[in-house]
Wavefront OBJ file of the C-alpha trace (Angstrom):
o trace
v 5.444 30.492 0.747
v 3.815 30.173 4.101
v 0.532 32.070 2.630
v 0.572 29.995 -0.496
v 0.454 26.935 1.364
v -1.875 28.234 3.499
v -4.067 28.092 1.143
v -3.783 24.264 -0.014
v -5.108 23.155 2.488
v -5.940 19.192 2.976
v -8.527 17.159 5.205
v -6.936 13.679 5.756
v -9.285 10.715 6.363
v -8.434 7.275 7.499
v -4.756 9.010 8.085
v -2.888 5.754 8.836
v 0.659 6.365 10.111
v 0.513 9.031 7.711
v 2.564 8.307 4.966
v 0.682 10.172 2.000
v 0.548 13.147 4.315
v 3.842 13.501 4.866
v 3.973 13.162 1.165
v 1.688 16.214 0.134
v 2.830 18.083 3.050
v 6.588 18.016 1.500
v 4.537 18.792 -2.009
v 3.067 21.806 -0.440
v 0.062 21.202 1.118
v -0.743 21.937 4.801
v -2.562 19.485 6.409
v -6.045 20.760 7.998
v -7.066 17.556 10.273
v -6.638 14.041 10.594
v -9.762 11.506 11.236
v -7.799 8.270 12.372
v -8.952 6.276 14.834
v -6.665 3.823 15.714
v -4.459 4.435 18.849
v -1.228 3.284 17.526
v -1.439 5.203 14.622
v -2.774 8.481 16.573
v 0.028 8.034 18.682
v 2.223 7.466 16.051
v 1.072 10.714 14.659
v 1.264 12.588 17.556
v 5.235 11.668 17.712
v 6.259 12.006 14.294
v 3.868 15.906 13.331
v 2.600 17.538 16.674
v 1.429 20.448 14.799
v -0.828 18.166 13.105
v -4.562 18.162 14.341
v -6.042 14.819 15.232
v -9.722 14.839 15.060
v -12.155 14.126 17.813
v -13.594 11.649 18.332
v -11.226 9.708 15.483
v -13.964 7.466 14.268
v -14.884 8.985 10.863
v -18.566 7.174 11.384
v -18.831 9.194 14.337
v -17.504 12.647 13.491
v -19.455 14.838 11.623
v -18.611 16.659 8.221
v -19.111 20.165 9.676
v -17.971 18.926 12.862
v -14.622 18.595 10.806
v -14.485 21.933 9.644
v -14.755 23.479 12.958
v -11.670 21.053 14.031
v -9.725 21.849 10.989
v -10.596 26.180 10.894
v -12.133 25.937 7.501
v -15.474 26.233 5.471
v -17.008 24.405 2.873
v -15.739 25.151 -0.934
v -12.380 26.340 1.022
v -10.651 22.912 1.375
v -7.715 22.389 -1.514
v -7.449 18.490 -1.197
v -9.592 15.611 0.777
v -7.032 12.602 0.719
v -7.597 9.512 2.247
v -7.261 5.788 1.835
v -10.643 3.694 2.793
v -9.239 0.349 4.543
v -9.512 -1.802 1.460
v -9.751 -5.581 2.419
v -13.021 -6.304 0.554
v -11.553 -5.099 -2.498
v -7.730 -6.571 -1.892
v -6.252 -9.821 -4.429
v -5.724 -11.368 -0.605
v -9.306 -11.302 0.071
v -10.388 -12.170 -3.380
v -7.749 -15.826 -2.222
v -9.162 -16.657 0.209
v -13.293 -15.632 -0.417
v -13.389 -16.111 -4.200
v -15.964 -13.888 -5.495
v -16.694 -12.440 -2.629
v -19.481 -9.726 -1.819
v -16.961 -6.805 -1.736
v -19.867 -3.940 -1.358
v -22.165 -5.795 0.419
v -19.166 -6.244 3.264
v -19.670 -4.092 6.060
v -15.895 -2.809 5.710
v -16.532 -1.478 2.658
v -19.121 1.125 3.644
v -15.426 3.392 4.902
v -15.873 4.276 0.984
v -19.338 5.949 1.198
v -17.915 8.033 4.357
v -15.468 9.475 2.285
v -17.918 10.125 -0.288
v -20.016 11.675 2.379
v -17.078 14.023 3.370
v -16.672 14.884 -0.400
v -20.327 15.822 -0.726
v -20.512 17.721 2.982
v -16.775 19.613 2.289
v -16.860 19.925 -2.051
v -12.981 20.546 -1.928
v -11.161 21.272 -4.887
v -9.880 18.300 -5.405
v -10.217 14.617 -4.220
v -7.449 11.902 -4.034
v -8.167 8.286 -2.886
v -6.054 5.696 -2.648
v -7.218 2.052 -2.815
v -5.763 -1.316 -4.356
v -6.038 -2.091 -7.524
v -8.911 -4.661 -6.818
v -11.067 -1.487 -6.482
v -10.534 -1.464 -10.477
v -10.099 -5.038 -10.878
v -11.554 -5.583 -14.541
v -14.940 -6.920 -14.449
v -15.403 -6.278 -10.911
v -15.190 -2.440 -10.750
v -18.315 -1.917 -8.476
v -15.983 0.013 -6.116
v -15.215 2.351 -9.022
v -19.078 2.535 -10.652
v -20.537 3.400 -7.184
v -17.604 6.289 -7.004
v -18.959 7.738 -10.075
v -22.717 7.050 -9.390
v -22.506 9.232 -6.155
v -19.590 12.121 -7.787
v -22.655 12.540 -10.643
v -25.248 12.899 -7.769
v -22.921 15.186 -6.042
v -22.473 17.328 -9.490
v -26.393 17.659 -9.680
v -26.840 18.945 -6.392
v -24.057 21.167 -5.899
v -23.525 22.314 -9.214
v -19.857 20.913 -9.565
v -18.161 18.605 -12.047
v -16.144 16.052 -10.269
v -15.180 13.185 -12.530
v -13.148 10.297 -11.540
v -9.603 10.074 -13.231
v -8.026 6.617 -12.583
v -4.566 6.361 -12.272
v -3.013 2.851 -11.573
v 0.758 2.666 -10.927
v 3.799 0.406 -9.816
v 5.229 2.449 -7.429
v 8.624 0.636 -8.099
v 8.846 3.378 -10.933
v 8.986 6.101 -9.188
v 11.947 5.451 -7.074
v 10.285 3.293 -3.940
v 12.482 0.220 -3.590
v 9.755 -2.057 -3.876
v 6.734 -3.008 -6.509
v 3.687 -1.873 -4.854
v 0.709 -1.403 -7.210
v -1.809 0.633 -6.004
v -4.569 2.370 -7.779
v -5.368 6.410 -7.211
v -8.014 8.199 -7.721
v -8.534 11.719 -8.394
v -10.882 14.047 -8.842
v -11.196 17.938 -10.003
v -14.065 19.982 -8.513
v -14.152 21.633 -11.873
v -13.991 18.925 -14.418
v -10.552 18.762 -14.997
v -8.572 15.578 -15.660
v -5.498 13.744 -14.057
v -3.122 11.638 -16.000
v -0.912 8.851 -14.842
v 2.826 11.095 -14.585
v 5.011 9.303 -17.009
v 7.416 6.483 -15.235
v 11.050 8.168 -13.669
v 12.551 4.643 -12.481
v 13.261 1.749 -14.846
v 13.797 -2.068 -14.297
v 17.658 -2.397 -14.489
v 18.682 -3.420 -18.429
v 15.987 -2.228 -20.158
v 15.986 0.163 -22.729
v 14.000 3.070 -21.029
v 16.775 3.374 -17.991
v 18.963 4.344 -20.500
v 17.401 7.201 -20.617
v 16.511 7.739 -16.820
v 17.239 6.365 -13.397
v 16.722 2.282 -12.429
v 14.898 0.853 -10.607
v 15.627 1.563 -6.577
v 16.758 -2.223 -4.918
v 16.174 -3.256 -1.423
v 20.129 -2.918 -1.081
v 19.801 0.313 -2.100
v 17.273 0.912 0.630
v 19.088 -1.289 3.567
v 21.861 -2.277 2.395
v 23.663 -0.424 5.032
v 21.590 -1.822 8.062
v 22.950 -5.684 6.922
v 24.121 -7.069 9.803
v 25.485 -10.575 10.643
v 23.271 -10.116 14.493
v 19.628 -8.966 15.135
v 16.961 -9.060 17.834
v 15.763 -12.364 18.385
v 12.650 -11.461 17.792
v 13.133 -11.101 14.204
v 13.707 -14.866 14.165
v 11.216 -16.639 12.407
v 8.961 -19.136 13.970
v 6.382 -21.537 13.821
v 6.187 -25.074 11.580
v 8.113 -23.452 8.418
v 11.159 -21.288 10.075
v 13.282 -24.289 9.581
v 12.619 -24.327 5.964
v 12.879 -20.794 4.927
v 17.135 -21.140 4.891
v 16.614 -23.480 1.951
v 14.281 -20.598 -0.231
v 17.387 -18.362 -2.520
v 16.920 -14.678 -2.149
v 13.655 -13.445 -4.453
v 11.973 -16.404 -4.321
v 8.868 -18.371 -2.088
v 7.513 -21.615 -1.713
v 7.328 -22.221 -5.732
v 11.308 -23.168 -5.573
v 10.158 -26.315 -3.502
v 7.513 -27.396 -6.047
v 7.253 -29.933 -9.392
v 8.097 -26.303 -11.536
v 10.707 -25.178 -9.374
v 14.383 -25.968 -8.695
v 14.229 -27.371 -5.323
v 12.404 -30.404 -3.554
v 8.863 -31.105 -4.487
v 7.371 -30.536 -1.048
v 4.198 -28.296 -2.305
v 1.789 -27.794 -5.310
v 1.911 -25.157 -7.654
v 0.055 -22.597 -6.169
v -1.259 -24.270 -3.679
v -0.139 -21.404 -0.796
v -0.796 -17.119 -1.143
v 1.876 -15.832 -2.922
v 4.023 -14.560 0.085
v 4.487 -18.110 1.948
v 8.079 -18.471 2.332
v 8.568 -15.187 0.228
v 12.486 -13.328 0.165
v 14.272 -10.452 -0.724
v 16.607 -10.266 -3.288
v 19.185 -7.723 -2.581
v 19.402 -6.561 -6.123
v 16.069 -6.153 -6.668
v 12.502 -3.607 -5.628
v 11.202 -5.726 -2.320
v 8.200 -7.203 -2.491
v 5.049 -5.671 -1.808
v 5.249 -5.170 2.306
v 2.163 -6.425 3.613
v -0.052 -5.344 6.534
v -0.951 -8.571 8.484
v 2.361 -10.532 8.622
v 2.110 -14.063 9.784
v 4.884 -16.724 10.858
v 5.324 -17.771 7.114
v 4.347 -14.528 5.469
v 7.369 -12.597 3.809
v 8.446 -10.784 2.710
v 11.473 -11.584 4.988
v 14.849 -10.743 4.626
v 17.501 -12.585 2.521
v 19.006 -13.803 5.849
v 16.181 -15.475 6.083
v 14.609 -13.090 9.091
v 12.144 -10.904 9.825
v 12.498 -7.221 9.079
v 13.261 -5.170 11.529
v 10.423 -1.577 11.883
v 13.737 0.390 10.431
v 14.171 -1.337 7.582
v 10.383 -1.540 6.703
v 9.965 2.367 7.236
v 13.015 2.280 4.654
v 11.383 0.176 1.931
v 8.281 2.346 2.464
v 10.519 5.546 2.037
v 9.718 7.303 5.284
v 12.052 9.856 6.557
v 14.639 8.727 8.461
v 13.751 10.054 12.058
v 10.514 8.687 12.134
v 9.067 6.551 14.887
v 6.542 4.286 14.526
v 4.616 3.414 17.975
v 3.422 0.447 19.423
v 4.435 -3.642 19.648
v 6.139 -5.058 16.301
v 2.939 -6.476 15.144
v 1.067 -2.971 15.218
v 4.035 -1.120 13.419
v 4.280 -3.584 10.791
v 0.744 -3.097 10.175
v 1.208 0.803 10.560
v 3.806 0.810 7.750
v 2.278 -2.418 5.573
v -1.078 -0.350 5.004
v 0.828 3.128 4.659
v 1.241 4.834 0.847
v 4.733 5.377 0.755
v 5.814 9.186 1.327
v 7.597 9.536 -2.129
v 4.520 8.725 -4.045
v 2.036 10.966 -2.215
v 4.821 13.804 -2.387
v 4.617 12.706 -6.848
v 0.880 12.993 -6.336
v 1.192 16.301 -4.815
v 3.200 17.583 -7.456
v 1.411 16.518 -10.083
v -2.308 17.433 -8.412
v -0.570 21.119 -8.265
v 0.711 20.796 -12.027
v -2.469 19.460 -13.318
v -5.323 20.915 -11.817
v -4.550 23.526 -10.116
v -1.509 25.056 -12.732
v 1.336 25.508 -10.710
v 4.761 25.108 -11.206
v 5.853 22.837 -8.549
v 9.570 21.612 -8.093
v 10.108 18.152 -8.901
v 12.827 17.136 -6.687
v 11.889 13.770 -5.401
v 12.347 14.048 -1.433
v 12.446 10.297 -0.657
v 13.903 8.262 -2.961
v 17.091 6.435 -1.742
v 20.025 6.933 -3.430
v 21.725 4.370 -5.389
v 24.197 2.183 -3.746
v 27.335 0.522 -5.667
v 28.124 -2.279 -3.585
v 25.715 -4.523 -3.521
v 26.975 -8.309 -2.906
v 26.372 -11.279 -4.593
v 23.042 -13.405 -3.094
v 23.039 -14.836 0.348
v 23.540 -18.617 0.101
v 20.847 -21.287 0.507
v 21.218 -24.520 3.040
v 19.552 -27.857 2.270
v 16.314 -28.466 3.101
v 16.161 -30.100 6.617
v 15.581 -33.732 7.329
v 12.106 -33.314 8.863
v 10.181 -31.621 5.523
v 11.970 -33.960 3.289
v 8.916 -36.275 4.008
v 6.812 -33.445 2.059
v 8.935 -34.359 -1.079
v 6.041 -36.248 -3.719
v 4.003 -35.849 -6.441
v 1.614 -32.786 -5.308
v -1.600 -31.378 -7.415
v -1.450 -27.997 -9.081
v -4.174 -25.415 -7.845
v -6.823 -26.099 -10.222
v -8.068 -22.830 -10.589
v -9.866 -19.833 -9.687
v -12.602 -20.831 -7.935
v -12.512 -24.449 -8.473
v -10.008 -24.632 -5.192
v -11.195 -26.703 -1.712
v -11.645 -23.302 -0.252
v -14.279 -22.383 -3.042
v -16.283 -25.050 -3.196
v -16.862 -25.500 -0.034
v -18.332 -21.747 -0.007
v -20.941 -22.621 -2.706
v -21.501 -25.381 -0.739
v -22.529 -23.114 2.248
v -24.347 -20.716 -0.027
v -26.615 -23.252 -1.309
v -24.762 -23.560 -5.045
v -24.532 -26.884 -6.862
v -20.415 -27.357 -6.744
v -18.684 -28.760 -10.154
l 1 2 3 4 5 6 7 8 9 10 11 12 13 14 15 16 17 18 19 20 21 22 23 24 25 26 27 28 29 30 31 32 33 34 35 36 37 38 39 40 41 42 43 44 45 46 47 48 49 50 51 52 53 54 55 56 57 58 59 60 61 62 63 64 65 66 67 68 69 70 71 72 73 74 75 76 77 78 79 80 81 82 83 84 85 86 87 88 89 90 91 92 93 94 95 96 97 98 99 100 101 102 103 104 105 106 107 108 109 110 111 112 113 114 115 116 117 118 119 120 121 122 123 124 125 126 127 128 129 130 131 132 133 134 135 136 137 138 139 140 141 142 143 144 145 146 147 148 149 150 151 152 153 154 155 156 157 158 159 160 161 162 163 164 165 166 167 168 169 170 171 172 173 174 175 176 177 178 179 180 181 182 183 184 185 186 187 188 189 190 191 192 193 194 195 196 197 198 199 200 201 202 203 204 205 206 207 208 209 210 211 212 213 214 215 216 217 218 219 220 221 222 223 224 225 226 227 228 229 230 231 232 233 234 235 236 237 238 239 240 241 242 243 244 245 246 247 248 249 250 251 252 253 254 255 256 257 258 259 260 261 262 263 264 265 266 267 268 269 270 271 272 273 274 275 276 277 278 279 280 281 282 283 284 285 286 287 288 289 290 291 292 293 294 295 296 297 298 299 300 301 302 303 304 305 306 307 308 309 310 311 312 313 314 315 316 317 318 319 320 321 322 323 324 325 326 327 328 329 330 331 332 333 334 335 336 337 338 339 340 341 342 343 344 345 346 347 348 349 350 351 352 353 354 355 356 357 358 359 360 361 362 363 364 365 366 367 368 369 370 371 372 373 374 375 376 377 378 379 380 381 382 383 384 385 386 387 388 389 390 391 392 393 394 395 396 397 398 399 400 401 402 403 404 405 406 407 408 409 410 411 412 413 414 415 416 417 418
């Protein structure tokens, strides 16, 4: 076993805390070399897989492609798998809020994508796996995705190879994480193979495919056994909304205080991102856990806190001994921008079964097991006196593009605003 996975072999780039590593590595893959160069996360690394190589310098600008396969004791054609997730804000929904139609390839940050691209070129492995979020697809607006397949078709002509993008888009809710996370992969045979989307093994609870299979894994199911009545106190809100967030029932956000929902009318509809004032509900997936956590931004928990690192490392299915370094703020961010273990070990799998014919087990590693106590939702408290003078009649959003925000962008940009 130790020669076989010797020989699937994969360069990491953009490593992260290293949650799709640990993935493949439990799939079978060995991991060559990480290029990460944020401290936290090296250090974070260095804790949780010592055998792991960490690349020097870490800056994957600044590193060279051969450089990397001195570091990582391999030549080109001989690397299995280059994974890696480019940081993905110009491509995000968030960034697409707040900037509109924003220049997404023309931003600096997205040039992380042409690295990797360089590193396919430089290394031709056998196989390439990205990872970005969906936006990178998003339909109409797939200039992530054409300039993928522009430079793959250069690479073919050069090298004579036959890499061609296979898109797979997934919830990663079914697949046993406790949480809907929808995140687009991409993948990519050296010899012109194709990947399909693996067929769903989790189920929302009721319907009639988990009949025939397992439900959907439930934030209870993932803590449920770390509730406590007494935490830290700094996993006590704050800021100009912490008073407010008692009064928001589990697995819901601001939209409960608006015209359309069932509580006080203190906001618009959709007037605020989607997780402002957003909550767990026990019985439930978790939200999406999100990378840059603010005093409002949830998802919190449904006693009406912060999460604590444990119980984000639990929604995000790493193993139960690992450590994540660094202050609060950094480890959120560490495990927010992480691809949950379980679904790189699927990936793994599947990149084993597909492409490369093997008959790997299919065992899922990660997924937490069900739990059959789960209480009924924590209660609500009344709105407090002070944002009861919120309570009005308050405009709706008016639309994509046609928000304050917007306009005063194609204001900027020279544009005639409606």
């Amino acid at each position: 076993m130790a020669e076989v996975r010797k020989r699937r072999r994969t360069l990491s780039l953009f490593t992260g805390a290293g949650g799709l590593d640990i993935g493949l590595e439990t799939a079978g893959f060995a991991v060559a070399l990480c290029i990460e160069m944020d401290k936290d996360c090296r250090d974070t690394l260095a804790k949780n897989r010592p055998r792991w190589r960490l690349s020097r310098p870490g800056d994957v600008h600044e590193l060279s492609p051969r450089e990397a396969m001195r570091q990582g004791r391999f030549r080109e054609g001989e690397l299995t798998l280059l994974s890696g997730g480019p940081p993905c804000q110009p491509f995000s929904k968030s960034n697409y809020w707040v900037n509109g139609d924003s220049a997404r390839l023309e931003d600096p940050r997205s040039n992380t994508l042409g690295r990797y691209l360089d590193f396919a070129e430089k290394l031709l492995p056998r196989v390439l796996l990205l990872e970005n979020v969906k936006g990178l697809v998003f339909s109409g607006k797939d200039e992530g995705l054409q300039l993928l397949q522009t430079r793959l078709n250069e690479i073919n002509e050069r090298h004579g190879v036959a890499y061609k993008a296979s898109v797979a888009s997934l919830n990663c809710a079914d697949f046993g994480v406790p949480q809907s996370r929808e995140r687009v992969f991409v993948v990519a045979d050296r010899e012109g193979g194709s990947f399909a989307v693996p067929e769903a093994t989790h189920h929302p609870a009721g319907s009639p495919e988990s009949g025939n299979g397992e439900v959907h894994r439930t934030a209870w199911d993932a803590i449920g056994d770390l509730d406590v009545d007494a935490w830290p106190e700094r996993l006590d809100p704050s800021g100009k909304w912490a008073e407010l967030l008692p009064s928001v029932p589990e697995g819901e956000n601001y939209l409960w205080h608006t015209p359309r929902g069932d509580g006080e009318p203190l906001f618009g509809w959709r007037t605020r991102y989607w997780s402002f004032l957003l909550k767990l509900a026990k019985d439930r997936p978790a939200w999406t856990i999100q990378a840059s956590p603010g005093p409002a931004t949830g998802p919190f928990h449904w006693r009406s806190r912060h999460l604590s690192t444990a119980e984000l490392c639990r929604i995000q299915t790493f193993p139960e001994a690992f450590e994540v370094e660094g202050d609060y703020r950094s480890q959120h961010r560490q495990i927010g921008n992480a691809v949950p273990p379980a679904i790189g070990e699927l990936l793994g799998r599947e990149i084993r079964r597909q492409i490369l014919g093997e008959r790997p087990h299919h065992r899922a590693s990660f997924v937490p097991s069900r739990r059959g106590d789960c209480p009924d939702p924590h209660p609500t408290e009344p709105v407090p006196e002070p944002y009861l003078k919120l309570r009005g009649a308050h405009d709706d959003h008016p639309g994509e593009g046609k928000g304050s925000g917007a306009l005063r962008r194609a204001d900027v940009s020279g544009e005639v605003s409606p």
